[in-house]
C-alpha positions in Angstrom: 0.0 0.0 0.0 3.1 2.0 0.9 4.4 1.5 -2.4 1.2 2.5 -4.0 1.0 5.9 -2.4 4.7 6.6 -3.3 4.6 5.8 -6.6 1.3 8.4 -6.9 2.9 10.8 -5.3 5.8 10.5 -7.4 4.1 9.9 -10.5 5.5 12.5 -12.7 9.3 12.0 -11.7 8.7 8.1 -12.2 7.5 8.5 -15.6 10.1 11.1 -16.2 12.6 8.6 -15.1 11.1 5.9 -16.7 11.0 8.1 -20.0 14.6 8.4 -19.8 15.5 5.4 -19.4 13.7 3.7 -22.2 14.9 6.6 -24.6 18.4 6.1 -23.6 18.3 2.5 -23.9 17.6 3.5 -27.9 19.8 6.1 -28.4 22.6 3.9 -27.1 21.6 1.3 -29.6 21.5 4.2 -31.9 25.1 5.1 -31.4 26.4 1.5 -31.5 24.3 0.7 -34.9 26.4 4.5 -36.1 28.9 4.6 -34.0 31.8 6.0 -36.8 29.4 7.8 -38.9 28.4 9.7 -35.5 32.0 10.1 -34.2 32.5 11.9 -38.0 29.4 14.2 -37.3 30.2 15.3 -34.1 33.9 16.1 -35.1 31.8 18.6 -37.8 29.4 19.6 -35.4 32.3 21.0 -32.3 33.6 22.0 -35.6 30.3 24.3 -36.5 29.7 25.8 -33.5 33.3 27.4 -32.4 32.9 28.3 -36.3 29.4 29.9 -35.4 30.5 31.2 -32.2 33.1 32.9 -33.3 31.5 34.2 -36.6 28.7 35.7 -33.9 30.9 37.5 -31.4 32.7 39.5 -34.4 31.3 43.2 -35.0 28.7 42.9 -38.2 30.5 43.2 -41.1 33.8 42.5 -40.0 34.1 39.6 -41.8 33.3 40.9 -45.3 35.5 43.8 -44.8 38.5 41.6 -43.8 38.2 40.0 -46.9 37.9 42.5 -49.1 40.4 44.2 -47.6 43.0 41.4 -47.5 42.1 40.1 -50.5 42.8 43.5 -52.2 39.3 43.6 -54.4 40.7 40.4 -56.5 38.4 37.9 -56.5 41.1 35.0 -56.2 42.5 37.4 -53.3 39.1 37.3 -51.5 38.4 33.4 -52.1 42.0 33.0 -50.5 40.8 35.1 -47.5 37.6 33.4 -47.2 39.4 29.9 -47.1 42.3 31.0 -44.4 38.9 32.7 -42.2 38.0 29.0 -42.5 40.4 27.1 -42.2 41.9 29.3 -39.4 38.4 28.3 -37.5 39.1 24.7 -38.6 42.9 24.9 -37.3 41.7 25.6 -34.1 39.2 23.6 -33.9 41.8 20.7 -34.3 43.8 21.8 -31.9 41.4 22.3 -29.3 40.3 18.3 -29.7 44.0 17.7 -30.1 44.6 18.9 -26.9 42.3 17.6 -25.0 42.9 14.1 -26.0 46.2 15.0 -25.1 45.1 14.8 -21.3 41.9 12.3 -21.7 42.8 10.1 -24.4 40.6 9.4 -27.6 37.3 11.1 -27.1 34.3 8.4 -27.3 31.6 9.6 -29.0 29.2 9.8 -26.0 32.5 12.5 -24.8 32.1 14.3 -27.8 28.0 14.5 -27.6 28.7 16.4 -23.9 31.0 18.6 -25.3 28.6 19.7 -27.8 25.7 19.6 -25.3 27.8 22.3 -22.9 29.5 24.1 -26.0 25.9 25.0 -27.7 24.4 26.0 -24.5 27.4 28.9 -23.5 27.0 29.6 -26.7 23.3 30.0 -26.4 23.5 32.0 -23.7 26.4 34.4 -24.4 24.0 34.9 -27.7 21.0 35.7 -25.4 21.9 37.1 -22.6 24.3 39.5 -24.8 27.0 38.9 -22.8 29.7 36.2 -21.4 28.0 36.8 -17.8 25.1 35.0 -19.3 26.8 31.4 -19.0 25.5 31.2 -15.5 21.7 32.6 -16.0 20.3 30.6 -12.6 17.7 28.8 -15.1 18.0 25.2 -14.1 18.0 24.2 -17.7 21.5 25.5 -17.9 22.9 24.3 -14.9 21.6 20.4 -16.0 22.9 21.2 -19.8 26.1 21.6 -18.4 26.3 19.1 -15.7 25.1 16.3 -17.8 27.7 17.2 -20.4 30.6 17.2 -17.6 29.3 14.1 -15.9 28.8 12.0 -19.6 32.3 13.3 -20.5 34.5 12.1 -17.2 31.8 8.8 -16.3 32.2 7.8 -20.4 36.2 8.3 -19.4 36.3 6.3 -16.6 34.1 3.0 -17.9 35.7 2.7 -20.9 38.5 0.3 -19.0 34.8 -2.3 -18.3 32.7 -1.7 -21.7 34.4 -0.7 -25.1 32.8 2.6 -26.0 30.9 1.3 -28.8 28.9 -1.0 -26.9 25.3 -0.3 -25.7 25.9 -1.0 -22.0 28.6 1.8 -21.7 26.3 4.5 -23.8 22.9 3.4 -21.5 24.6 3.8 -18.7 26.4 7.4 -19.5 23.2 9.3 -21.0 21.1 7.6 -17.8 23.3 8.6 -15.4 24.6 11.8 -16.8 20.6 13.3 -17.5 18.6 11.7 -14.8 21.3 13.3 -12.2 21.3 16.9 -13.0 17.7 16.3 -13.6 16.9 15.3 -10.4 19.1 17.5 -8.9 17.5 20.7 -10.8 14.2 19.9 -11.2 13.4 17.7 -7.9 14.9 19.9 -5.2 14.7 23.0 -3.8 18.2 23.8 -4.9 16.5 24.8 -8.2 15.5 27.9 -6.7 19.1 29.1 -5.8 21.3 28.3 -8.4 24.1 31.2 -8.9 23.2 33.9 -11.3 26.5 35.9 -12.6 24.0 38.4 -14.5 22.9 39.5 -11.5 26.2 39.9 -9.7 27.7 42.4 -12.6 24.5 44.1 -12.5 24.8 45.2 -8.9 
């Protein structure tokens, strides 16, 4: 009877829960069934966005009139400026992923799905906040965004010694873990209503 009453009261985190669990059971079968084909798009995708990013944080116009002006008026002059602008985003890009699996080793492609997952939200909301104080907006959505990227990232990292990172036990486990914590966390305690705010501390 116990049970009963809990599980009524509870009803909407259970099925939450529940709903998580199930879709991550598929995604993970997803990502083994495309495992290379997805490590290639999210390679594009980090890729994309620090190419986006960066593209979005220049003053409007800047772009165009480094080009011209580099590329002296000449056509061929501003198609080689337009592929260094490129290519520089690309360079870095590399480097950056380079880096990092300097320290961490090949990056899985659950890894590589967090980074994406915290890289899109700053740069969400740099972009609507209109400034880098934005990262930290005190909207819970944030705060699990980013936790469930940092948690899939270092949990995918320290598993891959038990299941090889193409295999559907090591993916369930990451996404599960890595959303239904933050979720819970964010959404199922009070400590929703006093997550850290760095808008309002430069406002002050």
């Amino acid at each position: 009877m116990d049970l009963i009453e809990f599980v009524k009261r509870n009803e909407t985190t259970i099925s939450v829960l529940l709903s998580i669990i199930v879709i991550g059971y598929f995604a993970a079968r997803w990502i083994q069934d495309n495992y290379y084909l997805l490590e290639y798009l999210s390679i594009i995708l980090i890729f994309g966005i620090i190419y986006e990013a960066w593209q979005g944080f220049q003053p409007e116009g800047s772009k165009h009139e480094f080009i011209r002006a580099v590329g002296l008026d000449s056509p061929t002059g501003m198609q080689v400026s337009l592929l260094w602008i490129v290519g520089s985003t690309v360079g870095i890009s590399i480097l950056l992923r380079n880096w990092v699996e300097g320290y961490f080793g090949p990056l899985s492609v659950i890894q590589m799905l967090g980074v994406i997952v915290v890289l899109s939200r700053i740069y969400v909301n740099v972009y609507l906040r209109g400034g880098i104080d934005g990262i930290f907006d005190g909207d819970p959505s944030s705060y699990t965004a980013y936790s469930a990227g940092i948690i899939a990232f270092f949990l995918s990292l320290q598993l891959r010694t038990y299941y090889p990172v193409t295999s559907v036990g090591h993916n369930l486990v990451v996404i599960c873990v890595s959303i239904i914590i933050p979720y819970v966390l964010f959404y199922e305690t009070g400590l929703r209503h006093g997550l850290p705010d760095t808008r309002r501390s430069t406002s002050e």
